[in-house]
C-alpha positions in Angstrom: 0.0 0.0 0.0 1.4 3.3 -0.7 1.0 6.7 1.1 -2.0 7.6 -2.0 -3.7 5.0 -1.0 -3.3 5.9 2.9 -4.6 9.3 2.0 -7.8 7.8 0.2 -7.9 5.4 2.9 -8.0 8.7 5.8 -10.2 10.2 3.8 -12.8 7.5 3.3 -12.5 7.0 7.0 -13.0 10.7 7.7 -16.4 10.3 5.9 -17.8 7.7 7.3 -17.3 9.0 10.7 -17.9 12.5 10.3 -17.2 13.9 13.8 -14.9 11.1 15.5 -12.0 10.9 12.4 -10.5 14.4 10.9 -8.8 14.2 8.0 -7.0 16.2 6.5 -6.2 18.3 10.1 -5.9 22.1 9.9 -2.6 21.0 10.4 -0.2 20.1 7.1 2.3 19.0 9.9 0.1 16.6 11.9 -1.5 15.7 8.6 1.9 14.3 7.4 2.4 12.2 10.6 -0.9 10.5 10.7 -0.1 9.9 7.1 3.5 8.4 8.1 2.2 6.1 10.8 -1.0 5.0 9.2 1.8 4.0 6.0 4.2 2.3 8.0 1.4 0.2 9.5 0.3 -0.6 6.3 2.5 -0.5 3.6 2.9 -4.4 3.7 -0.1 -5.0 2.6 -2.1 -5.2 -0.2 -4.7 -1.7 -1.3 -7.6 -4.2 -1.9 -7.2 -6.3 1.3 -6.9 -3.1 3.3 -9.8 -1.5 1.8 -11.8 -4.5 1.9 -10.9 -4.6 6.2 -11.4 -1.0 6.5 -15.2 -1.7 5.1 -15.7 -4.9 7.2 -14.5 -3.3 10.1 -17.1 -0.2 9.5 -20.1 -2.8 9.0 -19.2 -4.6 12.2 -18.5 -1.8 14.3 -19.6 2.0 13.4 -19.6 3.6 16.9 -15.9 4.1 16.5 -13.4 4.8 13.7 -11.0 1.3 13.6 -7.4 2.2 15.0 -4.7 1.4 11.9 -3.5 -1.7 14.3 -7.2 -3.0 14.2 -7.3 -2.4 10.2 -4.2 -4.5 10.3 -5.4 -7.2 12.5 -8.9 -7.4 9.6 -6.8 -7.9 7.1 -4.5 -10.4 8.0 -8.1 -12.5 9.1 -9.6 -12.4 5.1 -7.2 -14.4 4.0 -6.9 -16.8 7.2 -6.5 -20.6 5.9 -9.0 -23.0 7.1 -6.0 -24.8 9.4 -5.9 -22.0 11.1 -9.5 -22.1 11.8 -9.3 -25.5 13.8 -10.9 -25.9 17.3 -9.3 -27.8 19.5 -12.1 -30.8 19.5 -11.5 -30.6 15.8 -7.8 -31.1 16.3 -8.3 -33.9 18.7 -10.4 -35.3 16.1 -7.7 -35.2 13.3 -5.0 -36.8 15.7 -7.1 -39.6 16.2 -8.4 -40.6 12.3 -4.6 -39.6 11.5 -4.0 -42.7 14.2 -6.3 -44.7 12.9 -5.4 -44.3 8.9 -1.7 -43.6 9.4 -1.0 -46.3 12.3 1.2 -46.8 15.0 4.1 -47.8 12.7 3.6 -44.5 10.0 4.8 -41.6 12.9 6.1 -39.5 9.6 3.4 -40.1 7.9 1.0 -39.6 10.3 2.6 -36.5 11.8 3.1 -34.7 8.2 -0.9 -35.2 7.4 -1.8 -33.0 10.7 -1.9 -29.3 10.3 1.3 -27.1 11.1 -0.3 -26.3 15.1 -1.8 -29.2 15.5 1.4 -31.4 14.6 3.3 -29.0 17.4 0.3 -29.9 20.1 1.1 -33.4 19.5 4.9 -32.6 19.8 3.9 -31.1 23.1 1.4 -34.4 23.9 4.3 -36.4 24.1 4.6 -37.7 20.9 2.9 -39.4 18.7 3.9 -42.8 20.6 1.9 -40.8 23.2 -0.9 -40.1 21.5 -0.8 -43.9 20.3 -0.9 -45.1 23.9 -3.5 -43.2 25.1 -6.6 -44.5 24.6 -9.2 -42.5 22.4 -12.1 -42.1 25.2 -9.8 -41.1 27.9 -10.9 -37.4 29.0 -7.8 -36.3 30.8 -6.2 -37.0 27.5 -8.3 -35.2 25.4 -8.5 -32.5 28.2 -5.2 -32.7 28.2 -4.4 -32.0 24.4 -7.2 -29.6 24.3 -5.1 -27.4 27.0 -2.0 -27.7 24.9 -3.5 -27.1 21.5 -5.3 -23.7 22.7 -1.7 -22.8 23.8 0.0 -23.0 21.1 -2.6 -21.2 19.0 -2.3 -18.4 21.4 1.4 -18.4 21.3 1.8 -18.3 17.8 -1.4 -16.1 17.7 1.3 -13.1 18.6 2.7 -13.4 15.2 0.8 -14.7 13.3 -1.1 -11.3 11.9 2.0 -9.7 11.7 3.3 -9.4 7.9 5.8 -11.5 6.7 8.3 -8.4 6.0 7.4 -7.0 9.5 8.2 -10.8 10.8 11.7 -10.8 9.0 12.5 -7.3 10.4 11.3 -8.2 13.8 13.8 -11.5 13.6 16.7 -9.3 12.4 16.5 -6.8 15.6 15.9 -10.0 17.9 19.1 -11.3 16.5 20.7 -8.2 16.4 20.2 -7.2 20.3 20.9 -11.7 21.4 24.6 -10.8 19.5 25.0 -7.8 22.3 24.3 -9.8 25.1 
């Protein structure tokens, strides 16, 4: 996205609510820096997907113009993949009919049919050998796996609607300030 787009982006905001969004301010000043944060929030994304956020987020909630970090968060949710989308009795489920088609002699197999977050709650189960062993009516395991799955979505939930060039340069200054210490 590009700073044209951010202005028609403002401005389309600023009509939509009237009397909570001003733009352009009487100021050419604070008008530049709304325009520098609102594009360096947003110039890793695509015009369309913004635009298409900015309107979903009006329709769902019109008593208060969406912050740029709440346009951000929309549009990183249109293009969600249904894996990410999983419950965790859904993801129970899958460990199990991957158990039963895959086998207790396939772990590779097995483990590389299961979606990205639901392969690292097994990881976390145990093991598939643990998963295996336990038996598939046993409620502390499912309990059990449920707990684990729901953290590993909300630990990679952090990151995961952050862009992928945002990502990168996140990594880099991580990396940069571990070398220091």
């Amino acid at each position: 996205m590009n700073k044209q787009q951010v202005i028609k982006l403002l401005t389309y905001l600023s009509n939509c609510y009237t009397y909570k969004f001003k733009f352009p301010k009487s100021d050419q000043q604070a008008n530049q820096l709304m325009i520098e944060v609102w594009h360096d929030m947003l110039q890793y994304y695509d015009n369309e997907l913004v635009t298409t956020a900015a309107k979903k987020k009006i329709l769902n909630d019109s008593s208060w113009p969406p912050s740029v970090g709440e346009i951000a968060h929309q549009v990183e949710l249109i293009p969600k993949p249904p894996e990410d989308r999983i419950s965790a009795g859904m993801a129970w489920n899958m460990v199990l009919t991957a158990v039963r088609n895959y086998g207790y002699y396939k772990p590779k197999e097995t483990m590389q049919s299961l979606p990205p977050n639901v392969r690292e709650a097994v990881e976390h189960f145990g093991g598939f050998n643990a998963v295996c062993h336990s038996k598939e009516n046993d409620s502390y395991a499912k309990a059990h796996f449920h707990k684990l799955y729901k953290e590993v979505i909300r630990h990679n939930k952090d990151m995961q609607y952050l862009p992928e060039k945002f990502k990168e340069e996140l990594l880099l200054i991580s990396e940069k300030h571990t070398e220091r210490k």
